[in-house]
Each structure stands twice: as structure tokens, then as C-alpha cells.
C-alpha positions as CSV (number, residue, x, y, z in Angstrom):
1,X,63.9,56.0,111.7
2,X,64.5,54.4,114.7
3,X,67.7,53.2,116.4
4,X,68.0,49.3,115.7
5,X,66.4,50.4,112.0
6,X,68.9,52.6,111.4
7,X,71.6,50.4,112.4
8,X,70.6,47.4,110.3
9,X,70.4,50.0,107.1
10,X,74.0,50.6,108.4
11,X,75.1,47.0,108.3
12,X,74.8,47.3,104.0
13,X,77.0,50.2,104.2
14,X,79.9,48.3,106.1
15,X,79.3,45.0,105.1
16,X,83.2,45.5,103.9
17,X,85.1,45.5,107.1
18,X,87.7,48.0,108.1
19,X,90.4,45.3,107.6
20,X,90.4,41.6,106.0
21,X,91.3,40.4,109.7
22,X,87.8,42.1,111.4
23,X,84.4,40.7,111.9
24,X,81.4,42.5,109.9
25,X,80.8,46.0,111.4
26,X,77.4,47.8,112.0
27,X,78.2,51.6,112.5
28,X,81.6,53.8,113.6
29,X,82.1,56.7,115.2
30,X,84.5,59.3,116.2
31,X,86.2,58.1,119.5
32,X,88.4,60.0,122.2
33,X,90.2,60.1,124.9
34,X,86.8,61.8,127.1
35,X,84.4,59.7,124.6
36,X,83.3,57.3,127.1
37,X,83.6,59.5,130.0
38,X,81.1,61.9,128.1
39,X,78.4,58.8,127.5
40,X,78.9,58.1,131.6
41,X,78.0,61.6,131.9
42,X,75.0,61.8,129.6
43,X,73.5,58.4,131.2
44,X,73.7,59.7,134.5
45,X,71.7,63.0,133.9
46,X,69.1,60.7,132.4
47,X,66.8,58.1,134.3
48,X,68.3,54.3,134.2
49,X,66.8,52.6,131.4
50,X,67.1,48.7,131.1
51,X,68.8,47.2,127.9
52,X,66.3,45.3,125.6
53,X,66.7,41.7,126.2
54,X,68.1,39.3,123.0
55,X,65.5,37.1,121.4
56,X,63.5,34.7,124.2
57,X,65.3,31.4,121.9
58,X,68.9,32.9,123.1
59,X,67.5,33.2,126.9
60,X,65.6,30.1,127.0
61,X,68.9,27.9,125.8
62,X,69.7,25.1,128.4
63,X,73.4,24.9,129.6
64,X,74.2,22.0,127.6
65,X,72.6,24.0,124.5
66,X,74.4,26.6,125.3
67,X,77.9,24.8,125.4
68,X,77.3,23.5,122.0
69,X,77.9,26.7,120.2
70,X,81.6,28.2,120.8
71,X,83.8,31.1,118.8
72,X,86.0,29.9,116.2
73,X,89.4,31.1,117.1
74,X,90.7,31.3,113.7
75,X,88.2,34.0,113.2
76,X,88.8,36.2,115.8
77,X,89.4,40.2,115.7
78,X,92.9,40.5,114.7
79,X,93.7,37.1,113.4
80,X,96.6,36.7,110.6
81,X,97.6,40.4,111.4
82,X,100.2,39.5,113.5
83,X,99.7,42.0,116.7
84,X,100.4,40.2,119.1
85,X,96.9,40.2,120.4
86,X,93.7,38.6,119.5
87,X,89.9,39.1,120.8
88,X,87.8,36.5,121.1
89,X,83.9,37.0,121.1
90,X,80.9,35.2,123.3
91,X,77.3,35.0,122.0
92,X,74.9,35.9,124.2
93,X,72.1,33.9,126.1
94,X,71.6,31.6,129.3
95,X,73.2,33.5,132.2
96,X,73.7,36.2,129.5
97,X,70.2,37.5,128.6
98,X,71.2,41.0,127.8
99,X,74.1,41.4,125.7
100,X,76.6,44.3,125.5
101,X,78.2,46.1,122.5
102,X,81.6,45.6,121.3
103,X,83.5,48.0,119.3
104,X,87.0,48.0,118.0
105,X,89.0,51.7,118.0
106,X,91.1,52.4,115.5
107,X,93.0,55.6,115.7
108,X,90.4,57.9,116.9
109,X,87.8,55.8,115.4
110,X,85.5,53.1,117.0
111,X,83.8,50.8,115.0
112,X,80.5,48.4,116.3
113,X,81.4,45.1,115.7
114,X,78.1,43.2,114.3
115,X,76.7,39.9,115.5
116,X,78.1,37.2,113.3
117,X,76.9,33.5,113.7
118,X,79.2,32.5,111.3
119,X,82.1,33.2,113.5
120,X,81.0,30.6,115.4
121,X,81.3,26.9,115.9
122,X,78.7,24.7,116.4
123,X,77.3,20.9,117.2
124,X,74.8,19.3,114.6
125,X,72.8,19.5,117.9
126,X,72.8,23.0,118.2
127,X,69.2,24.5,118.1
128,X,68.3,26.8,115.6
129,X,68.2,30.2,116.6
130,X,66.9,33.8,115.3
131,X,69.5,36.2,113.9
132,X,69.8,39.7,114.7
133,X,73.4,41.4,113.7
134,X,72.4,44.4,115.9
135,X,72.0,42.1,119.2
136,X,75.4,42.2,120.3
137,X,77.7,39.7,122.4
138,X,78.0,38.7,126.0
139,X,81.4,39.5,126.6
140,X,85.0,39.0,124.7
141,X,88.7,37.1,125.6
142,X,91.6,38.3,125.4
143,X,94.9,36.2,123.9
144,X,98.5,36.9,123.8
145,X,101.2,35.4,122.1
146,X,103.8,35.0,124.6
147,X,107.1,35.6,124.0
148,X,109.4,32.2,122.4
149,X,105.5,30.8,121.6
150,X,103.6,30.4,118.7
151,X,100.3,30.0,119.5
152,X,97.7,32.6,121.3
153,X,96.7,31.8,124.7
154,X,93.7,33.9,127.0
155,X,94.8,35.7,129.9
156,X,91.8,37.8,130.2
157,X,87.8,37.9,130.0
158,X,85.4,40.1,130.7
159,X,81.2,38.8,130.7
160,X,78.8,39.2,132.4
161,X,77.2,42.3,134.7
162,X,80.9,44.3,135.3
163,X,82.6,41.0,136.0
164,X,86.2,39.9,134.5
165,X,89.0,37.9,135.2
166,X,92.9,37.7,134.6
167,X,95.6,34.8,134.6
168,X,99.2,34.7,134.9
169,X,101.2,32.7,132.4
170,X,101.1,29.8,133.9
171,X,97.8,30.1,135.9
172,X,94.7,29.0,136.1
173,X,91.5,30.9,135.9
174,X,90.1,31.6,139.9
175,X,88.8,34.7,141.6
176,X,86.9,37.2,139.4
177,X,86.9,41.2,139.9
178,X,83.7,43.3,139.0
179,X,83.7,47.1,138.1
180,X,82.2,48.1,141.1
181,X,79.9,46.8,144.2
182,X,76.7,48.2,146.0
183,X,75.1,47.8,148.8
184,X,76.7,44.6,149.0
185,X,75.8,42.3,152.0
186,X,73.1,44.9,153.0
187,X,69.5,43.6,154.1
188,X,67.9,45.3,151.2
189,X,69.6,43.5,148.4
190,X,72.9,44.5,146.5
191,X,72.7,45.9,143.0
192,X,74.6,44.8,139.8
193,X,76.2,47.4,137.5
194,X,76.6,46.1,134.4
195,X,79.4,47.1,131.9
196,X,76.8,47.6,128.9
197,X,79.8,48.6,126.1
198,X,83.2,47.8,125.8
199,X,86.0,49.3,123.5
200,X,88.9,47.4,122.4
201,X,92.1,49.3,121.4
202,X,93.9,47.8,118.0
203,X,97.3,47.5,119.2
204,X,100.1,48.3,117.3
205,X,103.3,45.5,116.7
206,X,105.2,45.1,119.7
207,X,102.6,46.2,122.2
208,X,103.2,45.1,125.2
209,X,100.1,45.8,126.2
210,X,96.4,46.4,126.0
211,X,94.1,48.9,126.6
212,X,89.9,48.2,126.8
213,X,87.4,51.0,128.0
214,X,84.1,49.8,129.6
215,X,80.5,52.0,130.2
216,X,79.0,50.9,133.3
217,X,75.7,51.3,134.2
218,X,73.0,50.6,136.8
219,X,70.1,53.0,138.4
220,X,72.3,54.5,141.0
221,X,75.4,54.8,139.0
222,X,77.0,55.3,135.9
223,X,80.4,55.2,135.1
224,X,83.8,55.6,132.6
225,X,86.7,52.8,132.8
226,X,90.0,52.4,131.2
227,X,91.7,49.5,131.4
228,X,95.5,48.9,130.6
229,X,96.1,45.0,130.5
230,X,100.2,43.9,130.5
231,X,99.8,39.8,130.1
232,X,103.0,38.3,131.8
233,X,103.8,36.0,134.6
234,X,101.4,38.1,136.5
235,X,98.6,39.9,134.8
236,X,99.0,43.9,135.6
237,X,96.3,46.0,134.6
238,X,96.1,49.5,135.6
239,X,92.5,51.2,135.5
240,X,90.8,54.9,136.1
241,X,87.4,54.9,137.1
242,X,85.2,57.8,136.8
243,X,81.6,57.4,138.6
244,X,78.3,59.8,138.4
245,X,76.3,58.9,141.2
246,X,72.9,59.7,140.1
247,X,72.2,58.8,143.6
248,X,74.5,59.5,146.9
249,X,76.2,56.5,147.0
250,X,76.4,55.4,150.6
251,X,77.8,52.3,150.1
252,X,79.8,52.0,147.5
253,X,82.7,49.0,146.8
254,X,85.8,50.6,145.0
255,X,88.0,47.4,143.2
256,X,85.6,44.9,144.4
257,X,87.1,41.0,144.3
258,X,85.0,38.0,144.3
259,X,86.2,34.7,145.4
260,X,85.5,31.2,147.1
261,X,86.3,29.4,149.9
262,X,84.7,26.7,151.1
263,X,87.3,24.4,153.4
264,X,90.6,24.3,154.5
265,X,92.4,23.1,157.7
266,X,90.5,25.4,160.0
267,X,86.9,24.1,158.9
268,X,87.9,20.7,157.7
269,X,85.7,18.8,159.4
270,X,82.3,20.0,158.1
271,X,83.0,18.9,154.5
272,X,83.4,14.9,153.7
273,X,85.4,15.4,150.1
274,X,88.4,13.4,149.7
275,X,90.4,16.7,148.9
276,X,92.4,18.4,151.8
277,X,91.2,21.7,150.8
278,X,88.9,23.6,148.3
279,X,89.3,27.2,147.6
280,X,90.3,29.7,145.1
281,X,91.6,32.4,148.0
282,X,92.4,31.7,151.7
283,X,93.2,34.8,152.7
284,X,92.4,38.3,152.5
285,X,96.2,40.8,152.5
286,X,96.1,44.0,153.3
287,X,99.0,46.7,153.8
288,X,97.3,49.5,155.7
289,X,98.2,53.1,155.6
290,X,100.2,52.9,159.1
291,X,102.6,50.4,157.7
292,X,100.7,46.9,158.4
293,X,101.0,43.8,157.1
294,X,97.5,42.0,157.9
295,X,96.7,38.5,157.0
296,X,93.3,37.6,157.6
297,X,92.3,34.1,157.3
298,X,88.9,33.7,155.5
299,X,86.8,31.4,157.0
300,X,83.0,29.9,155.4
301,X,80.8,30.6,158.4
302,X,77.3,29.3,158.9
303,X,75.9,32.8,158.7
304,X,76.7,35.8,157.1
305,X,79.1,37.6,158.3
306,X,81.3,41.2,157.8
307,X,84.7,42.2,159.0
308,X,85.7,45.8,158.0
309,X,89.5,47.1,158.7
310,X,89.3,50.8,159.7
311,X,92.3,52.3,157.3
312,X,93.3,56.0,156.4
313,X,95.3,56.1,152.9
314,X,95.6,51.8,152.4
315,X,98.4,51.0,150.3
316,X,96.8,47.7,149.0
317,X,94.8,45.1,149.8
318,X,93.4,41.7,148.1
319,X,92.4,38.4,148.3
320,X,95.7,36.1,148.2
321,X,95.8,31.8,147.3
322,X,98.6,30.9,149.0
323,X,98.3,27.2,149.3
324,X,100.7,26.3,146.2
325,X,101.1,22.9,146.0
326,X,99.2,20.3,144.1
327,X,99.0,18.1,147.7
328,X,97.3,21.3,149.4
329,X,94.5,20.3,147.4
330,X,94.9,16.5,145.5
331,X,92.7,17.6,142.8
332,X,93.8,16.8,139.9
333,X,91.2,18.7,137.5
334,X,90.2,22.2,139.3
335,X,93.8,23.0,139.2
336,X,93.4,25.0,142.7
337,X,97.4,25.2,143.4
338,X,97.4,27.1,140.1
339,X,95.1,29.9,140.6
340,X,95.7,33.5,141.1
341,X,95.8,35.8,143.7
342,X,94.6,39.4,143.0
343,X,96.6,42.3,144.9
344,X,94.8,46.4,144.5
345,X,97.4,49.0,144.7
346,X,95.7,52.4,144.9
347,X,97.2,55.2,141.9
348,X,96.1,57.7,144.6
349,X,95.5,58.3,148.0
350,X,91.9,57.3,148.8
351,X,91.3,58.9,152.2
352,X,89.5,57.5,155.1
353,X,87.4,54.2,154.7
354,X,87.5,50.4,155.1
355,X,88.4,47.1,153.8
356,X,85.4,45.5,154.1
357,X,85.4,41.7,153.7
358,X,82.1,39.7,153.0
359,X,82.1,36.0,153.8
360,X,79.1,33.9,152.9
361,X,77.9,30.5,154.3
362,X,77.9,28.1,151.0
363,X,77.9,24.4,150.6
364,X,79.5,23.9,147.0
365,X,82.5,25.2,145.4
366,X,80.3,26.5,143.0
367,X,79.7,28.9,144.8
368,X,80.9,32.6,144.5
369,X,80.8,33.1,148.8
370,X,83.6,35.8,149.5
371,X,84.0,39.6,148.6
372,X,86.6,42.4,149.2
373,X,86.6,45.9,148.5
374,X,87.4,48.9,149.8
375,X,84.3,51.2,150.8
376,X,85.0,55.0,151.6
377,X,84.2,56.6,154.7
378,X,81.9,59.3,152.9
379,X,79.3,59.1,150.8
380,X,79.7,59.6,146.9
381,X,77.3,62.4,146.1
382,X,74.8,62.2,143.7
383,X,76.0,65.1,140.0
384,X,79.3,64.5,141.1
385,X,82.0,63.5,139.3
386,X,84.2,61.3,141.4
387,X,87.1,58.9,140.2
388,X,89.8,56.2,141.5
389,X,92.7,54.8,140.3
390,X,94.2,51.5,140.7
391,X,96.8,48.4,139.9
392,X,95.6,45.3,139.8
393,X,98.3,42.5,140.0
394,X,96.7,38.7,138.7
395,X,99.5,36.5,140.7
396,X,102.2,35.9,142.8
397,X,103.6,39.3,142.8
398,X,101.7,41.9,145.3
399,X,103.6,45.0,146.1
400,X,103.8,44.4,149.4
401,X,106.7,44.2,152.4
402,X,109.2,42.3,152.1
403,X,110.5,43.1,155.3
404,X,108.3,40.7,157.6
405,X,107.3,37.1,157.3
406,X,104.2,35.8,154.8
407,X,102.1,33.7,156.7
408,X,101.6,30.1,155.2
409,X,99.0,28.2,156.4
410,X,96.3,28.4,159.7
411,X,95.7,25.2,161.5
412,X,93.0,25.1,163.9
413,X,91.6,21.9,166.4
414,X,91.1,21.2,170.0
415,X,94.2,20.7,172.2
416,X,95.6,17.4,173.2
417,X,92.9,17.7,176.4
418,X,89.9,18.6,174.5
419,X,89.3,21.9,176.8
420,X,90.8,24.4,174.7
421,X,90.7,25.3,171.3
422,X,94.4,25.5,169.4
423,X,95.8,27.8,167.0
424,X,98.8,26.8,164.6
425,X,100.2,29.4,162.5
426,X,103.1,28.7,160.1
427,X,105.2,31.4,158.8
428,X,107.4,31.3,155.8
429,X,111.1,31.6,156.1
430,X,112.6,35.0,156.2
431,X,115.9,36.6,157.3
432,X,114.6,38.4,160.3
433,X,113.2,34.6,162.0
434,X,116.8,33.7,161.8
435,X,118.8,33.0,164.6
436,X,117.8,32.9,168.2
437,X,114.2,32.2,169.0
438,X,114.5,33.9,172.5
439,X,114.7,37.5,170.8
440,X,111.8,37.0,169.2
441,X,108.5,38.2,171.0
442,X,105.3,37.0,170.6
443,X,102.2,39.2,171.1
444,X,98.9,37.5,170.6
445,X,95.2,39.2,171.9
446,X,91.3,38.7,171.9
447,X,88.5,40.3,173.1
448,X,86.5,37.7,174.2
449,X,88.9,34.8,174.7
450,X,91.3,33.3,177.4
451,X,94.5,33.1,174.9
452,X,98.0,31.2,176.5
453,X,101.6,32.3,175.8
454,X,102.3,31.0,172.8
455,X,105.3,29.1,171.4
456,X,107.6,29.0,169.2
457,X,109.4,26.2,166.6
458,X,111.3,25.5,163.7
459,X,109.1,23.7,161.1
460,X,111.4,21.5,159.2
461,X,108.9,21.4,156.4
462,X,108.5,24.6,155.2
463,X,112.1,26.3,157.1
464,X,109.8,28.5,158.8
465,X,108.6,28.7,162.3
466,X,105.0,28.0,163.7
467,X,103.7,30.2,166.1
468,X,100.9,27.8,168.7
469,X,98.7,28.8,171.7
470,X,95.4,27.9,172.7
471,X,92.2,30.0,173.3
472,X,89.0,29.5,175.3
473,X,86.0,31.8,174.0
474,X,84.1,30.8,177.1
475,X,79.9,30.9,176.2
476,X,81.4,34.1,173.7
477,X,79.7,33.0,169.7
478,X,82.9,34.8,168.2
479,X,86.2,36.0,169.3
480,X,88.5,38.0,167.1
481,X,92.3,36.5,167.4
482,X,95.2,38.4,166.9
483,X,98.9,38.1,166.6
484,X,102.2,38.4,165.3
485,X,106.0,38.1,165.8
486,X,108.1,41.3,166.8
487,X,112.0,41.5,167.2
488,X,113.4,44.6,168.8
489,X,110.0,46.5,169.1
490,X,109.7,45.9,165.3
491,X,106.8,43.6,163.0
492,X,108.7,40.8,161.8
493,X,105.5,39.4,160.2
494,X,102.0,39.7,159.1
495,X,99.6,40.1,161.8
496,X,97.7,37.1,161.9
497,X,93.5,37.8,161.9
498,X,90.7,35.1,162.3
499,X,87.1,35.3,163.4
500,X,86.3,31.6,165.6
501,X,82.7,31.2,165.5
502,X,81.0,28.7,167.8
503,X,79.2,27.2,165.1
């Protein structure tokens, strides 16, 4: 008998469902603590084999098609039982054409949740659409009940390839995070691992917390991740990784983000949109391992382009919104003021290697255009086991110094004269900016431009100062700008990155 006939015969067997409050289930199994490592393990010794495809009606379903069938919340896994958590499902299809199997672990048991149209809602427009309970979903959502609240609200999905996002309490949905990256911005194409099973954890009353496992897998990888997910005013989730090259992995992105930026005050002038701004992230944070605070400013060039930060043992990095105010951005829908930075904080020391940031020339907000990881110095070798471990903060609340001054906001234009180009940088207010400006020194450098003494003010504003000088690249098509504020020989803020491109 083979597999999916097997598993259909199954479906009779556990048509009842574990509990009242669970979807239909097709099969369980015995499930560990090493359970998921072990199927990582086995994959990898095998050759890569693509996951069958649902039915061609579910792939060939148009977006507004696909938008007219939704999960019924009422229904979802854990509903009425009153744990605090409930899992939503998503049916596959679209942008979705392979879909990935969703169990639910109970004690040291997983159970395969069947597909179940009826858990769905739909428009009398809906098409009608072949049936197959073994096909799986395309992803789940998480939903807390916060605390003083009745209701459920998400804070957390995962769909698509080894995509998923996180909120805050009071956030909006932004940047995304992904598994793992390869080969990414390389000439001969990157390659998408795909989380193809995830495990859900029942939680117990008064959890506090979450825990999902994912299998990853792609031809030059496969890989084991646990995920502990703490809803709150920021999203924490701490996560292992375990990967089995079955290739050496040359370039591999550990705690990959994914953003968007398309404008802001530096590039202004190349977009004619009524809003000041539009981005999910304008800057990428890192805290380096010799004690660092680096603000880089992302930029949307007109080609590709890669920075990577040379670090030995970071302490974090991630890709930060810190324009915070609905008049940053005068859009009253996308919400942009209320969506998430996304802070990495290594469990372990990961060695030599880089922060390498991605930025990609894009012309709609649409568009996915900026990535971050880190990328270690040596190669991941193919049969060997090799794993990371990480905190991943969804808001306001890296782990970062507190010691020096955040930097604000990057304004770039010509000076007064038109000759030069001018640099604004505003800092936020901190205790060590107080009190006379004369102690405070000002280093600024570049390696291809004339830069000027800069200057110092008070901004009344924001009760922090701005830092201004002007630069003059010459015939140079980039120059890399640096600088920060020091008092006493010691950083007093981040150190302030851009890349100025001619174009």
C-alpha cells in the first residue's frame, strides 16, 4: 500500500479527534524531544526530493479567488478549551502550490491534522474545488489571549518556503524572518528552503508561552528547528537550529530578516507619493563583538548592492523601524509607524563571520528589497551536524546599549551652495549629550570623500542634538560615511554608516 493510500485508510480510523476542540486527524505518531532532529537527519543522507504539488484547481486559483475562502476562527485547534492559545490554519494554493503538514503534539504524541474544507469560510463565489484530506495546509496563525482581554488576537504566522512573522501587542505586521538563506544575492540564483512540516505543542493553562518545531528542507540542506514563542509587548522567541549540509555550505544566512524600504529623507526625491516616507525598516543595528553600536542607514539603490560588517563573536544584530510617528509616514492604512523591528541575539558565540546586508533596487512597496543575516566565515560541511542558537525580539525592545545615543533619523541634500552634498544626523536624547557641547568630539571619515568638521546643535524637537557636515565624493560612484560622537575618549553614540551612491 502506498503512502497517501494508506493515510486516507487512516482517516476512517481517526475520524474521532483526539479532543472535541481538534480538527479531523489523519495518522499520529510517537514524538520526542530528537523526533524532528532525527527526520533532518534521515532527509539529508537521502537525495532532495520535491513535495507533490496540491491539485492544479488549488494552484491555478486567482488572488481574488483565493481571498474568497478564509478559516473560520471559531473552529480553530484549541477553541472552547480555554489555553490561552489558539492555531489557526491556511489552505493551500496561489503563491502556495505545495503545501506542508501540520501536526498537533500531545504529550509525547503528534497527531496529522487532516485537510478540512469545512473549517473554512467561504463566498457564494468561491470556485469549486477538489478535496483531498491528505493535501495538507499552507501555513498556520497563531492567537493569544492577552492578559485583561477576551478575545484572541494573532501575533504570529508562519507560510510560505521557511518564512514567518511576529507582532508586538500593539503592532502591526512588517518585516518577515525565514529559517535560513542561501546563496543569497549571488550571480547564480539563491535557493529557498522550505519548512515542509510543522509541529505545534498543546499548551497547558497558564502557558506563557509556545513552543512549534519546523523540518526544513531544500537540495543542499536539511534541517531541525524549535521555536519558543512568548506573545507580549514584544514578541520573544527563542529557537535552536540544527542543519545537515548535504552539501558544504559556502554561503550560508544564519537568522536571515527580510524587509522593505523604499524612501525616506535620504532618497526622497526619486519617488512622487504624497507620503513622507515608506518603509517597514530604515536601518540595520548591529552590536558587534568589540563593543559597537553600528547604525547603518538602509538606502534603495539603483543596483544591487552588498555591505558585509567583518565581526568576531556579534552580540546582535537586526533590522530596526525607528521612524515612530504616524506624521513620519501620513498613511493612514499601511500603518508603517506601527511595525516591528526585529533584533537577533546569539544563545552562543558564533565565531568569525559577517553581517551581511543585501539591498535591492525596487520601485513599489510591494516589494520584499532588503535582507540581513549573519554568514559565517567558514564553510558548513557537508554530513555534518552543525547548530545555532538565537533570541529573536519582534519590537521595541533589542538588547542593546544603553549607554550611547540611538540615532533617529538621516537627512541628506545638497548644501545651501549646491557644491557639496550635506549629511544631518539626529540623535536621541541621552544623559551622556547633556551638558556642554564643547566636550563632546566629533569624529567623522570616508574613503573616497572630502568630509568638513562637523557641527553640533540642540534640536528642540526631538531634545537631542544633530550632528551636520558636508562631503564631496569627487568623480567617486560610492563613498562609505562614517561617524559618531565621543566624550572623554569614550562612544557616546551609535556609529553612524551610509553608502552615497552617485546615482
Amino acid at each position: 500500500m502506498n503512502r497517501r493510500a494508506f493515510l486516507m485508510s487512516s482517516v476512517a480510523l481517526l475520524a474521532l479527534p483526539a479532543r472535541a476542540d481538534m480538527p479531523r486527524l489523519l495518522s499520529s505518531e510517537p514524538f520526542g524531544p530528537d523526533t524532528v532532529r532525527a527526520l533532518a537527519r534521515d532527509r539529508a543522507a537521502r537525495p532532495f526530493m520535491l513535495r507533490d504539488p496540491v491539485p492544479q484547481a488549488w494552484q491555478d486559483l486567482t488572488y481574488d479567488q483565493y481571498r474568497k475562502i478564509w478559516f473560520n476562527t471559531s473552529k480553530a485547534v484549541w477553541a472552547g478549551a480555554d489555553l490561552g492559545f489558539e492555531m489557526d490554519l491556511f489552505h493551500p494554493g496561489l503563491y502556495f502550490p505545495r503545501a506542508v503538514e501540520i501536526d498537533v503534539v500531545q504529550g509525547d504524541t503528534a497527531h496529522r491534522l487532516a485537510f478540512d474544507y469545512s473549517l473554512f469560510d467561504k463566498t457564494d463565489m468561491a470556485p469549486e474545488l477538489p478535496l483531498d484530506e491528505t493535501m495538507g495546509y499552507s501555513g498556520l496563525r497563531l492567537r493569544h489571549r492577552f492578559p485583561d482581554e477576551q478575545n484572541y488576537r494573532e501575533f504570529c504566522v508562519f507560510q510560505g518556503a521557511s518564512y514567518f512573522r511576529a507582532i508586538g501587542a500593539a503592532q502591526a505586521y512588517g518585516l518577515s524572518a525565514r529559517g535560513l538563506a542561501l546563496r543569497t544575492g549571488d550571480a547564480e540564483g539563491e535557493e529557498f528552503p522550505d519548512f515542509v512540516q510543522l509541529w505545534a505543542e498543546e499548551p497547558v493553562p497558564g502557558d506563557d508561552a509556545i513552543t512549534l518545531h519546523a523540518l526544513l528542507d531544500s537540495p543542499s540542506v536539511a534541517g531541525a528547528y524549535r521555536f519558543v514563542i512568548r506573545p507580549g509587548a514584544a514578541c520573544e522567541m527563542e529557537v535552536e537550529a540544527t542543519l545537515y549540509p548535504r552539501v558544504d555550505l559556502d554561503h550560508v544566512g544564519i537568522a536571515p530578516l527580510t524587509s522593505m524600504f523604499l524612501y525616506d529623507q535620504t532618497n526622497r526625491p526619486r519617488f512622487d507619493d504624497f507620503r513622507p516616507a515608506i518603509h517597514d525598516s530604515d536601518g540595520l543595528l548591529m552590536w558587534n563583538g568589540n563593543g559597537e553600536m553600528l547604525w547603518r542607514q538602509l538606502a534603495n539603490p539603483v543596483a544591487l548592492q552588498v555591505s558585509s560588517f567583518i565581526d568576531d563573536a556579534p552580540r546582535g544584530f537586526g533590522l530596526m523601524q525607528r521612524a515612530g510617528r504616524l506624521s513620519d509616514f501620513a498613511d493612514l492604512e499601511a500603518n508603517y509607524h506601527l511595525r516591528p523591528s526585529l533584533w537577533i541575539e546569539p544563545g552562543e558565540d558564533w565565531g568569525r563571520g559577517v553581517v551581511r546586508l543585501v539591498e535591492i533596487p525596487s520601485d513599489r512597496e510591494i516589494y520584499d528589497n532588503i535582507v540581513a543575516y549573519w554568514r559565517p566565515r567558514d564553510p558548513l560541511p557537508a554530513g555534518q551536524e552543525a547548530r545555532f542558537s538565537y533570541r529573536m525580539t519582534w519590537g521595541d525592545a533589542a538588547r542593546r546599549r544603553r549607554d550611547v545615543a540611538r540615532v533617529l533619523d538621516t537627512h541628506l541634500g545638497r548644501n545651501f551652495e549646491g557644491d557639496r552634498w550635506l549629511a544631518a544626523i539626529d540623535f536621541a536624547p541621552h544623559e551622556a549629550l547633556e551638558g556642554d557641547l564643547a566636550g563632546i568630539a566629533i569624529q567623522i571619515a570616508s574613503g573616497s570623500s572630502d568630509v568638513s568638521d562637523g557641527t553640533l546643535q540642540r534640536n528642540p524637537e526631538t531634545g537631542g542634538l544633530r550632528l551636520a557636515f558636508t562631503f564631496d565624493p569627487g568623480t567617486a560612484p560610492l563613498s562609505e560615511l562614517r561617524a559618531e560622537l565621543r566624550r572623554d575618549g569614550r562612544q557616546v553614540s551609535e556609529v553612524w554608516l551610509y553608502r552615497w551612491t552617485a546615482a
